[in-house]
C-alpha positions in Angstrom: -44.0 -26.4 9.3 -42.5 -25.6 6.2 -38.6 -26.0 5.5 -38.0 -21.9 6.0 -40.0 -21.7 9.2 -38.1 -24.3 10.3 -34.8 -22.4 9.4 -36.1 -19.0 11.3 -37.0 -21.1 14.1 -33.7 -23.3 14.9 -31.3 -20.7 13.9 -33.1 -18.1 16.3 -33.5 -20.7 19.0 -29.5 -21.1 18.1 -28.5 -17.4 19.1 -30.7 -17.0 21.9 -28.6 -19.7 23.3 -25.2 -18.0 22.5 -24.6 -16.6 25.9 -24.4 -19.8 27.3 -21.7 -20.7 24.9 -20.0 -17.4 25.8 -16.4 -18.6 26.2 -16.6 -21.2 23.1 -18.0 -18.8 21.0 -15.3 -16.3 21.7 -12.5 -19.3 20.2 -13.7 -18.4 16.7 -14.8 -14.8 17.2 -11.2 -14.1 18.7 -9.3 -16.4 16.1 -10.8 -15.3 13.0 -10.1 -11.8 14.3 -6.4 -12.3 14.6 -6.4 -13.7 11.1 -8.2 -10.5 9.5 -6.3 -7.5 11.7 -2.9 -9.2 10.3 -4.1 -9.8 6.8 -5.8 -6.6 6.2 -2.6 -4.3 8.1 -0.1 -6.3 5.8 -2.2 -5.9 2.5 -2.8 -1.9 3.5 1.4 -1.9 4.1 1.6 -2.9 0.4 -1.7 -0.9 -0.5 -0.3 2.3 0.8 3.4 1.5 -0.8 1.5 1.3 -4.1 -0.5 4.8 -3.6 2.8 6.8 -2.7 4.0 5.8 -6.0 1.4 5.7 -8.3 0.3 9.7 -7.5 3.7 10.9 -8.1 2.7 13.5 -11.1 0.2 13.5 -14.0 -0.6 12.1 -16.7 0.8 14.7 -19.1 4.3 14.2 -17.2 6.7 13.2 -19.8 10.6 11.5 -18.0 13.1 11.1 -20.5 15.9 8.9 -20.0 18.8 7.7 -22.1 18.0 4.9 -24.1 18.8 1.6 -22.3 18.5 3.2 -18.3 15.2 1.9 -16.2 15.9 4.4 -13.8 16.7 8.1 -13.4 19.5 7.3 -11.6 21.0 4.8 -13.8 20.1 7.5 -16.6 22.6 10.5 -18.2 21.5 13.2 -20.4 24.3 15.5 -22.4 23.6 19.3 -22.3 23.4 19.3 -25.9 20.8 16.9 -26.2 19.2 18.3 -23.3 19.2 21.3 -25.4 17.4 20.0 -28.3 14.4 19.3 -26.4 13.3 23.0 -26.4 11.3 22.9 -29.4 10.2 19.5 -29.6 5.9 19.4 -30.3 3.8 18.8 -27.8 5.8 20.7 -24.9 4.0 22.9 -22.1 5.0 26.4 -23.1 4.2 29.5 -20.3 5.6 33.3 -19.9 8.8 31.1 -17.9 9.8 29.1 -21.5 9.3 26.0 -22.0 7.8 23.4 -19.4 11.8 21.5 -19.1 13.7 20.6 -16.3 16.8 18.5 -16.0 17.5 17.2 -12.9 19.7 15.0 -11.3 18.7 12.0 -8.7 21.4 10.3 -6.7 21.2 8.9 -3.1 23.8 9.5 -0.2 24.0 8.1 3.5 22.0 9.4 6.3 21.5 8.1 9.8 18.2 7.5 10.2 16.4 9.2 13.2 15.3 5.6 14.8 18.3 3.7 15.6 21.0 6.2 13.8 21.4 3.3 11.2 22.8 4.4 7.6 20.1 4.3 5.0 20.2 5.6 1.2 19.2 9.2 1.1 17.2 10.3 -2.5 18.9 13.8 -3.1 17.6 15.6 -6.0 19.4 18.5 -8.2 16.9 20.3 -9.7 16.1 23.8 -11.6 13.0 26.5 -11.0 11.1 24.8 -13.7 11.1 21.3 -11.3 8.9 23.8 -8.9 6.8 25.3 -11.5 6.0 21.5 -13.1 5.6 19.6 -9.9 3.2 22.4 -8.9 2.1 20.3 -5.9 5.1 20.9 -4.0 4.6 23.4 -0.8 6.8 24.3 1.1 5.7 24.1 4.9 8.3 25.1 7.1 11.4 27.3 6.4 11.6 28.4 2.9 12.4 27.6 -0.6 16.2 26.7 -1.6 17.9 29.7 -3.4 19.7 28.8 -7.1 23.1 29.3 -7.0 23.5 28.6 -2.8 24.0 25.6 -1.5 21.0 25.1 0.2 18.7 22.0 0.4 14.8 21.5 1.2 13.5 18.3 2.4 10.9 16.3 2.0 9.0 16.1 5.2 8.6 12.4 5.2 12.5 12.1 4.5 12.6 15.2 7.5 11.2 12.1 9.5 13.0 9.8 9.0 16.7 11.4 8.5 18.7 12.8 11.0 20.2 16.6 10.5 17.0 17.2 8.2 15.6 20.0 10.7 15.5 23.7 9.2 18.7 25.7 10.2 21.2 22.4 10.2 24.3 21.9 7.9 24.7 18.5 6.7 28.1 17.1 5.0 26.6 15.0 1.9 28.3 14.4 -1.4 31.5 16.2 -0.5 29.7 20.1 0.2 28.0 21.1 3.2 24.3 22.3 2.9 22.4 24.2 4.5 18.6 23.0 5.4 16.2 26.2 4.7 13.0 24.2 4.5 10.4 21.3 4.6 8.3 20.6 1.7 4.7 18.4 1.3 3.9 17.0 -2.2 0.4 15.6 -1.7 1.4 12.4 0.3 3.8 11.2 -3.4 7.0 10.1 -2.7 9.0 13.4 -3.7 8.1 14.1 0.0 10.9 11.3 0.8 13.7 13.5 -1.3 15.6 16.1 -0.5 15.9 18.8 -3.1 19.5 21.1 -4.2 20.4 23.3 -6.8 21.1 21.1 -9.8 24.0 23.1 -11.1 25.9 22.6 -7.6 24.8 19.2 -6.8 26.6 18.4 -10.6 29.6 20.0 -10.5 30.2 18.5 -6.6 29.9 15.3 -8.0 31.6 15.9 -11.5 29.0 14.8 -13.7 28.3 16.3 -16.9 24.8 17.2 -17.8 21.9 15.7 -16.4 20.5 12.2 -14.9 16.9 12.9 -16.5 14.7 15.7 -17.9 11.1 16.0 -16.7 8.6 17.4 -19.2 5.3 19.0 -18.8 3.1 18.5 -21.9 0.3 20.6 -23.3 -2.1 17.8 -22.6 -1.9 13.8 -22.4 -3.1 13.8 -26.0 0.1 15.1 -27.2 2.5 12.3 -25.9 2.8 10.5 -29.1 3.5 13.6 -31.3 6.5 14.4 -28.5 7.7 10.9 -28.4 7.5 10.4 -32.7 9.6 13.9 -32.3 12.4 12.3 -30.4 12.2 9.2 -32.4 13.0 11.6 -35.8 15.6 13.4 -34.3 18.8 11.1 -35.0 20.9 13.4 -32.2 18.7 11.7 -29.2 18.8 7.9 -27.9 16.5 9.3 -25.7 13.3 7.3 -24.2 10.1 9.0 -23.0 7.6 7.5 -20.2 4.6 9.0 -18.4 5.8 10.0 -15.2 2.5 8.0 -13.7 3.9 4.5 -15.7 7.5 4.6 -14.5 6.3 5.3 -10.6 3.9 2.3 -10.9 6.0 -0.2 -12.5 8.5 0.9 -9.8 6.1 -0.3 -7.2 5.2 -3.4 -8.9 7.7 -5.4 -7.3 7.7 -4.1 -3.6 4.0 -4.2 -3.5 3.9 -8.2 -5.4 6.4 -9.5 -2.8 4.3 -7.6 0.7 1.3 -8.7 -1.0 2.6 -12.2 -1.4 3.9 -12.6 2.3 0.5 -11.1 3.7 -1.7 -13.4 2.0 1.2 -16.4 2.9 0.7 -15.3 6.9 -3.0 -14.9 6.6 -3.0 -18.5 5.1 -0.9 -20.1 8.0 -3.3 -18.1 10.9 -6.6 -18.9 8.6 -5.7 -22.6 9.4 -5.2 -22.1 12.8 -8.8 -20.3 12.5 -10.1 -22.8 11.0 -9.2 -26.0 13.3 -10.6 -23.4 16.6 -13.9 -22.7 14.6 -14.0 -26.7 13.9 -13.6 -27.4 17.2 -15.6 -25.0 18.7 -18.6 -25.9 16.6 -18.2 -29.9 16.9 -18.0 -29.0 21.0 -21.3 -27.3 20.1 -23.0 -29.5 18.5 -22.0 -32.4 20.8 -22.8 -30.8 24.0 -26.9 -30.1 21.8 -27.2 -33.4 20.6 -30.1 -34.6 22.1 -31.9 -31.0 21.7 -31.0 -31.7 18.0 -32.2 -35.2 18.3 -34.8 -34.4 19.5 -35.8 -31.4 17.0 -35.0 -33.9 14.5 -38.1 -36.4 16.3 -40.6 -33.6 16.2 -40.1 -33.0 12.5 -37.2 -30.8 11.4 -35.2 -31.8 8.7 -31.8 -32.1 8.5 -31.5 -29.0 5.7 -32.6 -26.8 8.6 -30.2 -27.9 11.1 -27.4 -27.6 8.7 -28.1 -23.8 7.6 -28.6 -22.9 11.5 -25.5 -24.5 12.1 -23.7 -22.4 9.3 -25.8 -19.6 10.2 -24.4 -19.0 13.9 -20.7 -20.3 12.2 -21.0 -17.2 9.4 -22.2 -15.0 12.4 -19.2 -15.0 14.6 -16.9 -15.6 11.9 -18.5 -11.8 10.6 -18.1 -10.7 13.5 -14.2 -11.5 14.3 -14.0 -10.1 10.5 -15.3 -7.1 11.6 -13.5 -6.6 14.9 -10.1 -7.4 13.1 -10.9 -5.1 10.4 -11.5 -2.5 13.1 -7.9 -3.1 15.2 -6.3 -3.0 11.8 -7.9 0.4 10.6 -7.3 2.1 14.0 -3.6 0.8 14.8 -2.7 0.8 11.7 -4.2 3.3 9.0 -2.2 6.2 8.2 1.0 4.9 10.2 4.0 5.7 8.1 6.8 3.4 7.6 9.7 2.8 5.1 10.9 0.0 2.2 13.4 0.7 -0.6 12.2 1.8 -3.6 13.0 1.1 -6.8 16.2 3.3 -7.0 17.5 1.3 -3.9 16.8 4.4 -1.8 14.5 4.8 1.0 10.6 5.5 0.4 8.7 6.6 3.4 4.6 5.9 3.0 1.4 5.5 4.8 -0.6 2.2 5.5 -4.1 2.9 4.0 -6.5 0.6 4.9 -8.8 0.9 2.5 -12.3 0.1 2.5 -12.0 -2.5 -0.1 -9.5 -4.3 2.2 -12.1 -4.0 4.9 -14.5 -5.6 2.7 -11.6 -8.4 1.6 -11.1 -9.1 5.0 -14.8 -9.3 6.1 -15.1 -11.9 3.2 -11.8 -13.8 4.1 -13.8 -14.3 7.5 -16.7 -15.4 5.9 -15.0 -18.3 3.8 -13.2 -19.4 7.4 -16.8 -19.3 8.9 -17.8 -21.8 6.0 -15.6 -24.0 6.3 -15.5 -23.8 10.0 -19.3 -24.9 10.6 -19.8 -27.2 7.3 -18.8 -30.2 8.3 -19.8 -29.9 12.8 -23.3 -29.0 10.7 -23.2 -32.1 8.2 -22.6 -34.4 11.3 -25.3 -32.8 13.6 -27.5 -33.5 10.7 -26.6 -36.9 10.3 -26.3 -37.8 13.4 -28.8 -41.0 13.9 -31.6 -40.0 16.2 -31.8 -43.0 18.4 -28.1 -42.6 18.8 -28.5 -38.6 19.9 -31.6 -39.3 21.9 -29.9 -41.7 24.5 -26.8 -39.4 24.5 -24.4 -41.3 23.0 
C-alpha cells in the first residue's frame, strides 16, 4: 500500500472514530472557538472604527487649516483670508458660487443616553454650501436647520447616543438654547456623530472671529496641486490644504493601532490556553489508540501516515472551532454600534464590521493553533516503539 493510500486510509479510519471521542474532541473545537469569536469581534471593533473614518468625503475634498493646526478644531481661519480663497484654481464652481464653506467644529458636554455620563459632544457651525458639498447628508427625520435661527440637526448616531437630541427638544449648549428640528444620515461616515448649527450664530455665541476651517470641493482630484501651489503663492495665507479622505484616516490611525494591538494581545493569551487543551486533547488521543497505532504500525504503515492523520483530524476541529467562532462573532457582533474618542477628543459613534477578510484571518489563526496543537501528540504517536505500544505501556 502506497504512502497516500495509507494516508486516506488512517485518517478516514481517524474520523469515523470521532464520535467516540465526542467530549475530548469538543476541548479544542470549543477552545479554539473562544479564541477566534474574541479575536475576530475585537479586530472588527477597530475594522469598523477605521471605515467610519476613512469614508468621510471624497477625494476631491480639499480642508484647509492654518498652518501649524492638526485638527479643525485646533485650527482658525480670518474672514479675510477666508475671502481670498474665492478665486483660487482648481475650485468647484456651480449656479450657487463657488464650492467654499467655512465652518466651525468645537465639542460641548452632553449626557450620554446610557448611564447620563458627560461625554464631548462634536457641534458643527456650518453654511448652505456644507450641505451642497457633503451631498451625502439626508436628512431623515424633522427637517433641515434654518440660517439665521438657532436651530440644530443631529447626526443620528450622535441622536443615539446623546440625551435631548430628539426632534422638538431645546438643549442649553455653548451659552444659547437650540432647538432640535432634525436627524441627519451621511452614509454610515462619522458626520452622523455631529450635530450641525448655523455657523454665523454658533461664532458669535462663542466670540470667535472667522472660522475653525474651510472645506473645499474641487473640480476634480487632478486639480489639488494647482489649488494647493495657489495657496503657496499667495503670501496673505499660512494656510495648509489636505484631502479630506487623508486627514480622516490619519485620524484613525492611532485609535485603530492601539484596538488592533490589544485584540491580537487577548487572542495571544486565549490561543495559548487553546493550544495546551488541543495538546492535551490530542496526547489523551493518541494514548488511549496506542496499541491500534502499534499495531497499524506492525502491519505496515509508516510513521509519515500516522503523523498527517494525526494533524489531519487536529486541522479539522481546529477549522471547525474557527468557523464556529467566526460565526458567534459575525452574528453578535456585526453591525453593533459602539463609541471611542476620535481624534478631536470628541465622541465617534461606529459599527463593528466583521469583514470577510477577518473571517478568513480568523479561520487561519485556527488553523496555525490546530498545527501546533497535533504536531508534536502526532510526532510521539509515530515514534512511539511498537513493542512498547503493543503491550500497552
Amino acid at each position: 500500500m502506497n504512502g497516500i493510500n495509507q494516508v486516506f486510509s488512517i485518517t478516514w479510519m481517524n474520523l469515523r472514530n470521532l464520535p467516540a471521542r465526542f467530549g475530548a474532541s469538543m476541548v479544542i473545537v470549543v477552545g479554539i472557538a473562544g479564541v477566534v469569536a474574541v479575536l475576530v469581534a475585537l479586530l472588527s471593533m477597530a475594522r469598523g472604527f477605521e471605515a467610519t473614518l476613512q469614508k468621510t468625503g471624497d477625494p476631491g475634498r480639499i480642508l484647509l487649516l492654518r498652518g501649524g493646526s492638526n485638527t479643525e478644531m485646533a485650527s482658525s481661519i480670518c474672514t479675510s483670508c477666508f475671502a481670498a480663497l474665492f478665486d483660487k484654481p482648481g475650485v468647484l464652481r456651480t449656479e450657487q458660487g463657488a464650492m467654499i464653506a467655512g465652518e466651525t467644529y468645537v465639542i460641548a458636554n452632553i449626557a450620554k443616553r446610557a448611564n447620563n455620563s458627560e461625554a464631548n459632544m462634536p457641534l458643527r457651525g456650518v453654511q448652505p454650501n456644507s450641505f451642497l458639498i457633503r451631498n451625502e447628508v439626508k436628512i431623515v427625520e424633522g427637517r433641515n436647520l434654518e440660517f439665521g435661527k438657532f436651530e440644530l440637526i443631529a447626526g443620528v448616531k450622535a441622536a443615539d447616543q446623546f440625551k435631548g437630541l430628539d426632534v422638538g427638544n431645546r438643549l442649553r449648549i455653548r451659552g444659547a438654547d437650540w432647538e432640535v428640528v432634525g436627524l441627519f444620515a451621511s452614509n454610515g461616515n462619522i458626520h452622523e456623530s455631529e450635530t450641525w448649527v448655523d455657523q454665523t450664530l454658533l461664532a458669535g455665541n462663542i466670540n470667535r472671529i472667522g472660522y475653525g476651517a474651510a472645506l473645499v470641493q474641487l473640480e476634480s482630484p487632478q486639480d489639488f496641486d494647482v489649488f494647493q501651489q495657489a495657496l503657496k503663492d499667495d503670501v496673505r495665507l499660512e494656510l495648509e490644504a489636505i484631502k479630506v479622505t487623508k486627514y480622516y484616516s490619519e485620524a484613525s490611525k492611532g485609535i485603530t493601532s492601539l484596538i488592533t494591538g490589544f485584540g491580537y494581545g487577548v487572542g495571544i493569551i486565549m490561543a495559548i490556553g487553546a493550544i495546551f487543551g488541543a495538546l492535551n486533547t490530542m496526547y489523551s488521543a493518541v494514548s488511549t489508540r496506542g496499541i491500534e497505532i502499534a499495531t497499524l504500525r506492525a502491519l505496515g504503515f509508516g510513521p509519515v501516515p500516522i503523523v498527517i492523520s494525526v494533524m489531519v483530524e487536529a486541522l479539522l476541529l481546529s477549522m471547525l472551532g474557527g468557523a464556529i467562532g467566526a460565526s458567534i462573532a459575525y452574528v453578535f457582533f456585526n453591525g453593533y454600534t459602539a463609541s471611542t474618542m476620535g481624534g478631536t477628543f470628541s465622541q465617534v459613534s461606529f459599527d463593528f464590521a466583521v469583514t470577510g477578510e477577518l473571517i478568513a484571518r480568523g479561520i487561519i489563526w485556527s488553523c496555525v493553533l490546530g498545527t501546533v496543537g497535533g504536531l508534536f501528540p502526532s510526532i510521539s504517536a509515530a515514534r512511539q516503539p511498537i513493542t512498547v505500544a503493543l503491550r500497552g505501556m
